[in-house]
Phi, psi and omega in degrees: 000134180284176197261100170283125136313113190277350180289312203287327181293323177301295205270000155277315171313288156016269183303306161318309186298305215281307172339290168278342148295312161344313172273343172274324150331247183008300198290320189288337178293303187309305189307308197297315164295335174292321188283308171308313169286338179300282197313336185269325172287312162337287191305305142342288157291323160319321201263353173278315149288332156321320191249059182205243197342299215278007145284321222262000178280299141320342190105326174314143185251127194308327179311301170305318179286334176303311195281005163288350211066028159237075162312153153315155192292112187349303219304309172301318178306330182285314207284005168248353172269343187298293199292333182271351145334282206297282144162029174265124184344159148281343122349286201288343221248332237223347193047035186246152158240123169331343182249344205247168168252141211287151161264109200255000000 
């Protein structure tokens, strides 16, 4: 009958186990940058909207910034094509109330 090593047999597993952790490494490193860019695009889009309000604050008029190429930011856009879908204000849609002032 042959002889199983049981060290060598161990240190074959291993090596399987490190493969394939390897590759769960990979995948969680890749999820963490999908996660660091959503949050750097939040912030991103937070700070677009912000310097969008403080032109149209400034005196720029939406029209005049629309013929610079500066639209409003989508994100704001969808959620008033949404509400307007839905047929709910874009205030209520938006979970803003129109009387209090918003915090950017």
């Amino acid at each position: 009958m042959a002889s199983i090593n049981i060290e060598e047999t161990k240190n074959q597993a291993r090596a399987l186990l490190n493969s394939r952790i390897k590759s769960v490494e990979e995948l969680v490193q890749a999820r963490q940058r999908v996660a660091d860019l959503k949050d750097q695009l939040a912030t991103a889009e937070r700070d677009d909207k912000r310097a969008y309000v403080k032109a149209t604050r400034d005196g720029w008029s939406p029209d005049e910034l629309k013929k610079l190429g500066l639209e409003p930011a989508a994100a704001g856009r969808r959620r008033k094509a949404q509400a307007k879908a839905t047929g709910v204000p874009a205030d209520a849609a938006s979970g803003t109330d129109s009387a209090e002032p918003e915090t950017v």
